[in-house]
C-alpha positions as CSV (number, residue, x, y, z in Angstrom):
1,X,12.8,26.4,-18.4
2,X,11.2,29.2,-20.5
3,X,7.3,29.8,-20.1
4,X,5.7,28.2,-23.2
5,X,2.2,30.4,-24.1
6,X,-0.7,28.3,-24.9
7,X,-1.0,29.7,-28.0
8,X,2.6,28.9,-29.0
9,X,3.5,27.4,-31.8
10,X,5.8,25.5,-30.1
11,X,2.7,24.3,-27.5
12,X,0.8,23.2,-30.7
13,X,4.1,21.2,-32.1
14,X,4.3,19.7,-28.6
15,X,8.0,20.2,-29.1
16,X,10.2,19.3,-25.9
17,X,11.9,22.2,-23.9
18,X,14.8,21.9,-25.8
19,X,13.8,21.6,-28.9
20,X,11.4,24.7,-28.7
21,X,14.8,26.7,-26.9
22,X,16.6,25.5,-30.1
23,X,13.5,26.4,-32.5
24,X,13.3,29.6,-30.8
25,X,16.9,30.4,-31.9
26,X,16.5,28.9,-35.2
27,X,13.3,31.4,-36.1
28,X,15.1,34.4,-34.6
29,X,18.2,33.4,-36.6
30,X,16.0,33.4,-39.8
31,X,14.0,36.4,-39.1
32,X,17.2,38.5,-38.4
33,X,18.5,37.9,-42.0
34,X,18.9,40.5,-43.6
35,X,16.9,39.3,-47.0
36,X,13.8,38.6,-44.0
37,X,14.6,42.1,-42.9
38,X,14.4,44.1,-46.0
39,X,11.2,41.7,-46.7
40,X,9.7,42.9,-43.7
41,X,10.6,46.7,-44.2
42,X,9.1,46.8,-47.7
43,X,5.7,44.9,-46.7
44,X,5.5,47.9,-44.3
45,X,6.4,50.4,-46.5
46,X,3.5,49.1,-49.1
47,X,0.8,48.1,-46.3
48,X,1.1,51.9,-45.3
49,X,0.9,53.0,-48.7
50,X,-2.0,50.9,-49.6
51,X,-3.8,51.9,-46.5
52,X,-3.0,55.6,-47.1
53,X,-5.5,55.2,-50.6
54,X,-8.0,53.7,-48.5
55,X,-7.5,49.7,-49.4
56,X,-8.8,47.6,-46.9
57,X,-5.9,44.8,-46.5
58,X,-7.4,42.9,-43.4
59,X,-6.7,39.4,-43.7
60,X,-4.7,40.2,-46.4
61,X,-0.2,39.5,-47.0
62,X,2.2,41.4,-49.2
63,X,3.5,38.5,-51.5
64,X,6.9,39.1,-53.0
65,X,6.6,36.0,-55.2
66,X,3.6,37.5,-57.3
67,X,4.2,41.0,-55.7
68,X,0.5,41.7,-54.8
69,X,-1.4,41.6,-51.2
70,X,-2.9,37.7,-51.1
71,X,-5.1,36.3,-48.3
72,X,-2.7,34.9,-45.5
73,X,-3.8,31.3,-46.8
74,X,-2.6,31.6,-50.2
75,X,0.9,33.0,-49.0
76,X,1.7,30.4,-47.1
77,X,1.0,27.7,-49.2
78,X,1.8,29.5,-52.7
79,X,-1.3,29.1,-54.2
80,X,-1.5,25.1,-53.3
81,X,1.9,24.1,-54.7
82,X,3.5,24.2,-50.8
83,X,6.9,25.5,-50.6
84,X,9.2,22.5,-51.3
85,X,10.5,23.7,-54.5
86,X,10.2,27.3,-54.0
87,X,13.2,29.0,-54.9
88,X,14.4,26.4,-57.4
């Protein structure tokens, strides 16, 4: 069985060893996509950019949906409509 952090978001799901071993690949599935990966590569790409002109982004999320830096709240929950029919 794999150590589970504390701080895990598996620990905070309370999500059995296997589930969080199958969650685990899930995620890392998802993340290695290459649409997550060319996400990922321009965030970094405009976060350096942005901090090269002096902007302070702490706290703050590249959003590709409105294609500005939002607060990590309002990125995750698209402004308070949740995600269920993003992409539709």
């Amino acid at each position: 069985m794999a150590y589970i952090q504390e701080n895990s978001p598996f620990r905070r799901q309370r999500l059995s060893a296997k589930a969080a071993k199958d969650k685990a690949e899930r995620d890392l599935a998802f993340a290695k996509t290459d649409e997550r990966k060319k996400k990922k590569a321009d965030n970094q790409r405009r976060r350096r950019a942005a901090l090269k002109k002096g902007k302070n982004l702490k706290g703050l999320d590249y959003d590709h949906a409105s294609k500005r830096f939002e607060s990590i709240k309002e990125n995750r929950g698209n402004g308070g409509k949740g995600t269920r029919s993003e992409g539709k």
